[in-house]
C-alpha positions in Angstrom: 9.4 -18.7 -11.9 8.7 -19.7 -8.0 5.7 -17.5 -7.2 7.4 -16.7 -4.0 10.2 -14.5 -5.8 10.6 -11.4 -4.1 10.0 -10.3 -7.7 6.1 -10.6 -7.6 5.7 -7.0 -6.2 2.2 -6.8 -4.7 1.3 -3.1 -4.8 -2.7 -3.3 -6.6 -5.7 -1.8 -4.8 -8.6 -4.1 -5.0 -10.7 -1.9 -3.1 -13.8 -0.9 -5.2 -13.6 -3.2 -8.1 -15.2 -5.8 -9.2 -13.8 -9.7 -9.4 -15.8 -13.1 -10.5 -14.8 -16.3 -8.8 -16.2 -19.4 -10.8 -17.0 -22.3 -8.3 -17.0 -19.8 -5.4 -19.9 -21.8 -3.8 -17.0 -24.2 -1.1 -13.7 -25.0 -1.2 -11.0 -23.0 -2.7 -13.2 -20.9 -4.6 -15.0 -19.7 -1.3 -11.7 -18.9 0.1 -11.0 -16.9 -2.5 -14.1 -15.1 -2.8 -13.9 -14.1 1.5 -10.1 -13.5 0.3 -11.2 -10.8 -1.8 -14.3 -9.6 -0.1 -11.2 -8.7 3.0 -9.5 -6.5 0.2 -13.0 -4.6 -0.2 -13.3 -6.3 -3.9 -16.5 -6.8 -5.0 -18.0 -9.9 -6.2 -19.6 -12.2 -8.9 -19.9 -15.7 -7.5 -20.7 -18.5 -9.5 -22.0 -21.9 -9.0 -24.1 -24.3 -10.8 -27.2 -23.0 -9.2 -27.5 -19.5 -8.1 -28.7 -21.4 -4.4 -25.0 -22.8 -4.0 -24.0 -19.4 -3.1 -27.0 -17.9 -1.2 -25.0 -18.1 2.3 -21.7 -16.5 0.9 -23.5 -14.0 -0.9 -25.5 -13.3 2.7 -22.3 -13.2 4.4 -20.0 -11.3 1.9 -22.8 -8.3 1.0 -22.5 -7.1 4.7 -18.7 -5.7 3.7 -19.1 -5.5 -0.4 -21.6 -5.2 -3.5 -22.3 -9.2 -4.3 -24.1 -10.6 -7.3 -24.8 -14.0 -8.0 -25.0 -16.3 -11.1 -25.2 -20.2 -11.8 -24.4 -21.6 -14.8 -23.0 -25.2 -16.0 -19.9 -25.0 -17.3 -20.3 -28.4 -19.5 -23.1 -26.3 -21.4 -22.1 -23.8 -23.5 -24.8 -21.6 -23.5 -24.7 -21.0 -19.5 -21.1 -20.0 -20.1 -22.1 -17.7 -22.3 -25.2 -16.3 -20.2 -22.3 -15.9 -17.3 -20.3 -14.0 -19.0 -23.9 -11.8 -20.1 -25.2 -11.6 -16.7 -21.5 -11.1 -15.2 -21.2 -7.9 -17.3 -24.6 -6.9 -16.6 -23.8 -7.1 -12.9 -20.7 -5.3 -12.3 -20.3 -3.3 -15.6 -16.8 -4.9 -16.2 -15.0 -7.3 -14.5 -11.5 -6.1 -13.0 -10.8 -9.2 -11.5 -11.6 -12.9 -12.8 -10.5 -16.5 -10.9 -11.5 -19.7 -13.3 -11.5 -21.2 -10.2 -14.1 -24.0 -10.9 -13.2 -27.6 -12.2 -14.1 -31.3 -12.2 -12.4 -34.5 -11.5 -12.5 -37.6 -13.3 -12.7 -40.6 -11.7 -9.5 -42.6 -10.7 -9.2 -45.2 -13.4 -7.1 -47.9 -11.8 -6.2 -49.3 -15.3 -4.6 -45.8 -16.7 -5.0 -47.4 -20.6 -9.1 -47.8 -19.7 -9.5 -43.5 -19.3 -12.5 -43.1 -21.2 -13.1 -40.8 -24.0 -16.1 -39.5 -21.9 -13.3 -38.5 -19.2 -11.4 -35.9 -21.4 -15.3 -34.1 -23.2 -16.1 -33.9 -19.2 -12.7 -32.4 -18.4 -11.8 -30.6 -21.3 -15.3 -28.8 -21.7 -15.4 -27.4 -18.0 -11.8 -27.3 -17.1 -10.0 -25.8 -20.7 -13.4 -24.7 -22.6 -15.2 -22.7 -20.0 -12.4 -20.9 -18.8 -10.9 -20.0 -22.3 -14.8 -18.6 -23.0 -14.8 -16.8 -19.9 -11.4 -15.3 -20.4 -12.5 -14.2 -23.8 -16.2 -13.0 -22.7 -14.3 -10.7 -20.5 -11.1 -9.6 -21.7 -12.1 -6.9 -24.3 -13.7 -4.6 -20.9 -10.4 -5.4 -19.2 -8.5 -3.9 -22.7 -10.8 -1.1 -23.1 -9.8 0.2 -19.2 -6.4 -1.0 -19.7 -6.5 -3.2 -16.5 -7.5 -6.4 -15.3 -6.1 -9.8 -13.4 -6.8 -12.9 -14.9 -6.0 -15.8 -12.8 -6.4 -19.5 -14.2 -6.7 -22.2 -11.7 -4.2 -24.9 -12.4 -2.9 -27.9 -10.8 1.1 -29.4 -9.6 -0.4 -33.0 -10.2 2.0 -35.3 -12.4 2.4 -38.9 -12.8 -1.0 -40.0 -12.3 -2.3 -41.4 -15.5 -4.8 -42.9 -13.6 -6.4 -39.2 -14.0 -5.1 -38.4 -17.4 -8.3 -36.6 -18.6 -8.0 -34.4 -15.3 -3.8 -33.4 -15.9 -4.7 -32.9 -19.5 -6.6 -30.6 -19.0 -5.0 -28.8 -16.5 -2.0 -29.1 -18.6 -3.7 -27.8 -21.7 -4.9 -24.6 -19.6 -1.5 -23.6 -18.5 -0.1 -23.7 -22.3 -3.6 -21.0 -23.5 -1.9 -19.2 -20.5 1.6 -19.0 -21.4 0.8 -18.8 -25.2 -1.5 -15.9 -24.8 0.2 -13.6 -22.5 2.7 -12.3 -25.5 -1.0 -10.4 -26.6 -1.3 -8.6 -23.0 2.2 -6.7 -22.7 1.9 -3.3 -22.2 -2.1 -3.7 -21.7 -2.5 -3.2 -18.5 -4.2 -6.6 -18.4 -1.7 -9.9 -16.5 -3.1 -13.6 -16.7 -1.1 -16.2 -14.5 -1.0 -19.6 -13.3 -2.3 -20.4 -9.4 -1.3 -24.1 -8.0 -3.2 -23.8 -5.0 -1.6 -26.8 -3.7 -3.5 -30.4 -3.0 -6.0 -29.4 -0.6 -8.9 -31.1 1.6 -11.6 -30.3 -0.6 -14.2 -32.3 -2.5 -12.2 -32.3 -5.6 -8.5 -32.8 -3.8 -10.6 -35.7 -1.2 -10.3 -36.6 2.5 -6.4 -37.6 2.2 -4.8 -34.5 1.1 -1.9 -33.3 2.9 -3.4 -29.5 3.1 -6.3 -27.5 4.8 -7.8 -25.6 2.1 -7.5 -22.6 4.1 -3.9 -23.3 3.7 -4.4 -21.4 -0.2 -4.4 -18.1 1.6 -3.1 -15.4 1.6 -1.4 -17.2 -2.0 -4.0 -17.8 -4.2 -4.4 -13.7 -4.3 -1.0 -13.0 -5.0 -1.7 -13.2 -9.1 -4.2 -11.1 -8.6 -2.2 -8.3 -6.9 1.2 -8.2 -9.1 2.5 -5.6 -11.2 1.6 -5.7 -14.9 4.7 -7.3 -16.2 4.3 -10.3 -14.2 3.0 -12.8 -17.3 2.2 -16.1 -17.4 4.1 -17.1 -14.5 3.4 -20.0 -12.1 2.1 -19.3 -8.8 2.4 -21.7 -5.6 -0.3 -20.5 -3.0 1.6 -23.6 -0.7 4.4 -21.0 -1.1 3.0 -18.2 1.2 1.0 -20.8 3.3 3.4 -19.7 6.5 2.9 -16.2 5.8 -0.5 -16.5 6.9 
């Protein structure tokens, strides 16, 4: 489904609860994090070091309660102390953005992607956010709502950066294979593509700003609860802005 369907009704009031953004410290996951701050949401922001995220926090806790943790995603045990501290924080997440990921290097001889490519990629990029999803889901049941948005990617036929697309690829199917659970909960968990942006992980010679991923990347956040598992363009709603 094109996440630009008239059929994505965007009628939920952010105002007052409580979202975590992994990777919120730059790029896309700083524009979602301001995204949501604009909605009075407020935050959790997440970086590998609680210091990646001291001038955000600054700047967002003028308008909304912030919080702050760092954890590696690689390492199981800060996942799990994120998901801890993220409770402990905000007393339930309403909203969560596994926003954060890595890219593997290009590997100009696509049969030479390492083995150490896909642990990297598939522990922070499929791993983490599975754990995270998890850590926070059962709150989400217990209130009967929450918006679970996993960050995906549109990339394809680049084996070059196999490990990378696996991963992604793998996410999006824990998406679409989960979601039969959540009907009727209250709780939705969707797909954002927030396009190939200008970022440290998209590089210099992507075609997009990565302000260009608002006002999109929040429309999975802000959907009615039947909307499941459905692929969202944030280059969709780019003109909108």
């Amino acid at each position: 489904m094109d996440g630009s369907s008239e059929n994505a009704r965007m009628g939920i009031e952010l105002r007052g609860k409580w979202a975590l953004v992994t990777g919120s410290s730059r790029g896309i996951g700083r524009e979602i994090a301001r995204g949501l701050c604009a909605k009075g949401c407020n935050l959790v922001l997440h970086g590998r070091t609680r210091e990646h995220n001291a001038s955000l926090a600054d700047e967002l806790a003028r308008a909304v309660k912030v919080a702050v943790v760092g954890a590696e995603l690689s390492l199981q045990a800060d996942v799990d102390r994120l998901v801890r501290e993220t409770l402990e924080a905000s007393g339930g997440i309403d909203v969560l953005f596994n926003n954060a990921a890595v890219m593997t290097p290009y590997r100009s001889n696509y049969a030479e992607v390492t083995a150490d490519d896909y642990r990297r990629s598939f522990e922070v990029n499929l791993i983490a956010p599975v754990r995270i999803t998890h850590g926070l889901l059962p709150s989400m049941l217990a209130r009967r709502f929450g918006r679970i948005v996993q960050v995906t990617s549109g990339i394809r036929n680049e084996p070059e950066l196999m490990a990378y697309a696996a991963s992604k690829a793998a996410l999006d199917k824990f998406v679409r294979d989960t979601v039969v659970k959540l009907k009727g909960t209250g709780v939705t968990m969707n797909l954002l593509d927030p396009g190939w942006l200008r970022t440290d992980l998209g590089g210099p010679k992507a075609p997009n700003p990565v302000e260009s991923v608002m006002p999109g990347a929040l429309v999975p956040a802000l959907v009615a609860d039947e909307m499941q598992g459905q692929w969202f363009s944030a280059q969709d709603y780019a003109a909108k802005a």
